[in-house]
N, C-alpha and C positions, 0 to 999 in steps of 0.2 A: 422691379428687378434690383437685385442689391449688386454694388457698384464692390469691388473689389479693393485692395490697399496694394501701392504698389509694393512690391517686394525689398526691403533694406535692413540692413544688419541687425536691428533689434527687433524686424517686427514680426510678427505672428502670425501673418497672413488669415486674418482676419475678416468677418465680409459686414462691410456698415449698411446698415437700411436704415437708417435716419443719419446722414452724415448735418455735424451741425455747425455752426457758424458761429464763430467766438470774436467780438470785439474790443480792442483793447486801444488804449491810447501812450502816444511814444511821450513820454516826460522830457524836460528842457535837457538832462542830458543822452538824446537819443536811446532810453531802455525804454525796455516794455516790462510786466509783469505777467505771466505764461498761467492763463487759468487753471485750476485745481484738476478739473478733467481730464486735462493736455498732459499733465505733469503725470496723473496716475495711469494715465495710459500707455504713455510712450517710458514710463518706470524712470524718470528726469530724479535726481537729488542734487540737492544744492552739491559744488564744486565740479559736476559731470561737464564735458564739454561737446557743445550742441554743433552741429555745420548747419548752416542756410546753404540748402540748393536751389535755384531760379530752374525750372522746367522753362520746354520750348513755350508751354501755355502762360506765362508768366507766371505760376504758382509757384508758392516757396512751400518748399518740404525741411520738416524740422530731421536732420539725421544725428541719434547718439551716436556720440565717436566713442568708441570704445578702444583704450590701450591698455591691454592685458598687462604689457612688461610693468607699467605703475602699480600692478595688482601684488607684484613680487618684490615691492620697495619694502627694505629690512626683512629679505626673507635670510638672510645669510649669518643675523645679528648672533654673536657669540660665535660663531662658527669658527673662526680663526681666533679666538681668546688664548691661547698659549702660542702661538704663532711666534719663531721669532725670526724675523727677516734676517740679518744680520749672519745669523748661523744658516739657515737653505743659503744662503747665496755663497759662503764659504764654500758648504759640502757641493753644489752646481758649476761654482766656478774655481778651482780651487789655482792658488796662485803658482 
């Protein structure tokens, strides 16, 4: 019987019949390095930021955090290129 994925923001809901077992070892400064399989699965790219959640079963779930408003950094770029402050705040405030 295939076991289901629990349901979380990036996933696909998914059904695994071979769920597999990855082992890795922590280096002297506590990282790990996240197998190729894991990374292409859950769609990880370096700079993405991951949550560890601990389940009541003691399982840790990897969750992509995803923050859209980062996805809109320099969307505005030029947008105000003749702008000039100095004059709106005359004609807004005027003395």
């Amino acid at each position: 019987m295939a076991k289901k994925l629990k349901s979380e923001p990036d996933s696909l809901n998914v059904e695994v019949t071979n769920p597999k077992i990855f082992t890795v070892r922590l280096d002297s400064r506590n990282r790990i390095t996240l197998p190729r399989e894991i990374l292409e699965r859950k769609h990880f790219k370096p700079g993405d930021n991951i949550s560890f959640q601990i389940t009541q079963q003691n399982q840790v779930t990897l969750i992509h955090v995803d923050r859209p408003i980062l996805n809109l950094s320099g969307a505005g770029t030029g947008f105000f290129e003749n702008f000039d402050l100095a004059k709106e705040r005359e004609f807004s405030w005027p003395d």
